[in-house]
C-alpha positions in Angstrom: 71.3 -57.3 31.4 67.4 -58.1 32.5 68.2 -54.5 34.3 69.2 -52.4 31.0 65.9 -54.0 29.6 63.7 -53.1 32.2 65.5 -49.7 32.1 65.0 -49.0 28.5 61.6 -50.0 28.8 60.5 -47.6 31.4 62.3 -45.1 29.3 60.7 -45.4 26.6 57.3 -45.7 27.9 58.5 -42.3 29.8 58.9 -40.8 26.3 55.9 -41.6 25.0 54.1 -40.4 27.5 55.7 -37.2 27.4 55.8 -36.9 23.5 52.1 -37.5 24.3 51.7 -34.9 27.2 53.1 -32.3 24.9 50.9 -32.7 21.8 47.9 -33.1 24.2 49.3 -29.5 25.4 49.6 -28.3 21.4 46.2 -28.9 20.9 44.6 -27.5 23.6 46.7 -24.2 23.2 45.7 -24.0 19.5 42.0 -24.5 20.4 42.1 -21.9 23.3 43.6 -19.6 20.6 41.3 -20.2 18.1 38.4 -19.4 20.8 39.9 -16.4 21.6 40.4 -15.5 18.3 36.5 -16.2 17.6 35.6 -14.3 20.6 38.0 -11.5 19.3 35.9 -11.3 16.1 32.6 -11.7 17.7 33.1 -8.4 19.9 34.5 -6.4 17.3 31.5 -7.2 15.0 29.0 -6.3 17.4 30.9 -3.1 18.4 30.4 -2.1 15.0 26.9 -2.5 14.6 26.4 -0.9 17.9 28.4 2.0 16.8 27.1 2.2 12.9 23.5 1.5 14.6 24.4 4.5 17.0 25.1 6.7 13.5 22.4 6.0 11.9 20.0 7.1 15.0 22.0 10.0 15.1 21.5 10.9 11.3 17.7 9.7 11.4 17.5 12.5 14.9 19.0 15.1 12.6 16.9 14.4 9.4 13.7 14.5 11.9 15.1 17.7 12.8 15.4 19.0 9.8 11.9 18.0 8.4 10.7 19.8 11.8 12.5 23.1 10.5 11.3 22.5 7.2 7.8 22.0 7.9 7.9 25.1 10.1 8.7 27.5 7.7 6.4 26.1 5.0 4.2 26.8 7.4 5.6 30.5 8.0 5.5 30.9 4.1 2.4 29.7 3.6 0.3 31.7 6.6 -1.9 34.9 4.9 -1.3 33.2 1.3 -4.0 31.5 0.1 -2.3 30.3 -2.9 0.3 28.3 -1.6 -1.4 27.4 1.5 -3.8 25.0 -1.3 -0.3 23.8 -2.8 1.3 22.8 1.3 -1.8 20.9 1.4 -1.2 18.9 -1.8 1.8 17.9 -0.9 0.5 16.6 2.5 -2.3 14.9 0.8 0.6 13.6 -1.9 3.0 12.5 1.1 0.2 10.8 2.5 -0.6 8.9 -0.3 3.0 7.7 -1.2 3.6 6.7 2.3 5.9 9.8 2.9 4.0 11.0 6.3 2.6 9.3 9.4 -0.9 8.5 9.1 -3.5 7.6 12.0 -7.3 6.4 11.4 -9.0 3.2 11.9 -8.9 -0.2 11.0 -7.1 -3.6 11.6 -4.0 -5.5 13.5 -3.3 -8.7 11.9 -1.0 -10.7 13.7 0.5 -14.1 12.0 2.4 -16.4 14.2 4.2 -19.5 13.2 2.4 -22.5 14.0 2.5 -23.8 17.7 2.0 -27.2 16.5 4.7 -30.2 17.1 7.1 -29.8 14.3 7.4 -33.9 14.7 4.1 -34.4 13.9 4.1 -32.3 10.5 4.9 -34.0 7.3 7.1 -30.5 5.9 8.1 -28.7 9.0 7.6 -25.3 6.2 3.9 -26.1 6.2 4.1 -24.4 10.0 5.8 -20.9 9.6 4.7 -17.8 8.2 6.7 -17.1 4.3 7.2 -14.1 2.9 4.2 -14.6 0.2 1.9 -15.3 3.2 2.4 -11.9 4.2 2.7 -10.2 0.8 -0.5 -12.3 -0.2 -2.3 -10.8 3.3 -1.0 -7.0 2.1 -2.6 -7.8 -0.9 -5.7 -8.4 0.5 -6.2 -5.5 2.4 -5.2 -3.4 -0.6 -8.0 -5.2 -2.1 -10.5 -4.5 0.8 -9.7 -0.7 0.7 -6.7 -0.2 3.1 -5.0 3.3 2.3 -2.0 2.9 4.7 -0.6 -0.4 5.3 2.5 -1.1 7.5 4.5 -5.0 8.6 6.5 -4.6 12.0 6.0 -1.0 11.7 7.8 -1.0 7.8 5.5 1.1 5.7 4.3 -0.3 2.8 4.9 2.1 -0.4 4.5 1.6 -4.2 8.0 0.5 -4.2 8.5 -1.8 -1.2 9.9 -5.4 -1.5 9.0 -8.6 0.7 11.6 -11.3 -0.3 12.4 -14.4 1.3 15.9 -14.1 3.5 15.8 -17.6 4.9 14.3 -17.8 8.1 13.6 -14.1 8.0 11.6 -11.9 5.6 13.1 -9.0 3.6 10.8 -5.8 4.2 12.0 -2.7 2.3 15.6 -3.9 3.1 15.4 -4.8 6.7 14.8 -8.0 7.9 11.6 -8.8 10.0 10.8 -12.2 11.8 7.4 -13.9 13.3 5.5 -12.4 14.6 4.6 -10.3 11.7 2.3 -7.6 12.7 0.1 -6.4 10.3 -1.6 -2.6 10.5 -4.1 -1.1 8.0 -6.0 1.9 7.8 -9.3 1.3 6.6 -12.8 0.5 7.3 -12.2 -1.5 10.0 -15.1 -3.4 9.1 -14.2 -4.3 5.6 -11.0 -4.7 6.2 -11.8 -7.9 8.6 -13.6 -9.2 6.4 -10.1 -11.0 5.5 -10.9 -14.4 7.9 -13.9 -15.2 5.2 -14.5 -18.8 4.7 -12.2 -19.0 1.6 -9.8 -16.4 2.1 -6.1 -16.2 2.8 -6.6 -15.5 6.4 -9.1 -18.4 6.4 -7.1 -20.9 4.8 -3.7 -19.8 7.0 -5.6 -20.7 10.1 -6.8 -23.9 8.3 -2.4 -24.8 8.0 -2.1 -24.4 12.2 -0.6 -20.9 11.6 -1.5 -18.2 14.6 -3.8 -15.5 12.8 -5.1 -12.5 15.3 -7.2 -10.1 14.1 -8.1 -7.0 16.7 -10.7 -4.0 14.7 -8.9 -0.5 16.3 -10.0 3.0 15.9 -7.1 4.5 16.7 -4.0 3.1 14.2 -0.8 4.9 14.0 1.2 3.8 11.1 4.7 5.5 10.7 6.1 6.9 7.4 8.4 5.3 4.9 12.2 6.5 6.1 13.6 5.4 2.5 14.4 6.6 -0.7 11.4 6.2 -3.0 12.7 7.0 -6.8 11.4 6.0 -10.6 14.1 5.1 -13.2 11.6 4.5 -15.4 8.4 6.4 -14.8 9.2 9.8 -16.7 6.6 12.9 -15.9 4.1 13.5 -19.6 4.4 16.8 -20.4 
């Protein structure tokens, strides 16, 4: 009798530990799968960007291309014709305004940094990275001190162009920039550092901890906008 007891109890510890054993073996399984499965995801995502990122270079190459043929016979239609040579050069000077054609001159770099300081020690850990009206606010500025081609992380700034928050990236023209923000203008370089004035944006930036670099060049190469610029609203008087 005491050896059916001793029998059933070894058996049924046996049992538990092999009901146990196999639910162990469950959940393992169904978490290897679902990391596979993530994994799975994860490298078809990024094989997609690669290969829409891949299309798009491929259509930007053939619009360059195209702009290169264009150019060339506006210049073929325009040599010996006095006429139209004066209207090719108001559209340059037009293009040039709008932010439709790379521009080089001289001016400034303004680089903002978030702040290097201890995040632990700051009351509101915001206080210590660069927003997006930090940078729209320094734009602003330099439109103010006479800049006539501005460009952030080499997006071209144009009558139409957007800086939005996007959490802890900025919104530029639809593509999303992060710190360090470099800031280009073309301008009198002069003027245009005037910006770190006792008082101004610039000033009081560097006053909150955040990194502020500003370099005077003479030789500034700001790219042209590569979007759509269109008015819904603005109609042409007659």
């Amino acid at each position: 009798m005491q050896n059916k007891k001793i029998i059933s109890i070894v058996l049924g510890i046996m049992c538990f530990l092999l009901t146990l054993g196999i639910f162990v073996q469950i959940r393992t399984v169904n978490s290897t799968n679902t990391t596979v499965s993530q994994n799975y995801e994860e490298n078809n995502l990024r094989a997609d960007v690669l290969k829409y990122k891949e299309r798009y270079e491929n259509k930007y190459k053939d619009l360059e291309k195209a702009e290169a043929e264009l150019e060339k016979e506006r210049q073929d239609s325009t040599q010996n014709n006095t006429e139209l040579e004066q209207k090719e050069n108001e559209i340059k000077q037009g293009n040039k305004i709008i932010g439709l054609a790379e521009v080089t001159g001289p001016g400034v770099i303004i680089t903002l940094s978030d702040s290097k300081r201890d995040a632990s020690t700051a009351l509101d850990i915001s206080s210590l990275l660069v927003h997006d009206k930090d940078v729209l606010s320094v734009v602003n500025e330099l439109k103010n001190a006479g800049a006539e081609a501005i460009s952030v992380n080499d997006q071209r700034i144009v009558p139409t162009s957007s800086i939005l928050c996007g959490g802890n990236i900025v919104n530029i023209n639809g593509e999303k920039v992060g710190s360090p923000f470099v800031i280009k203008a073309i301008g009198l370089p002069e003027q245009l550092a005037g910006l770190e004035r006792p008082g101004g944006y610039l000033y009081w930036l560097e006053e909150a901890t955040i990194e502020v670099d500003v370099k005077k060049s003479n030789n500034i190469t700001i790219p042209k906008y590569t979007g759509v610029i269109s008015y819904e609203y603005a109609k042409s008087v007659e």
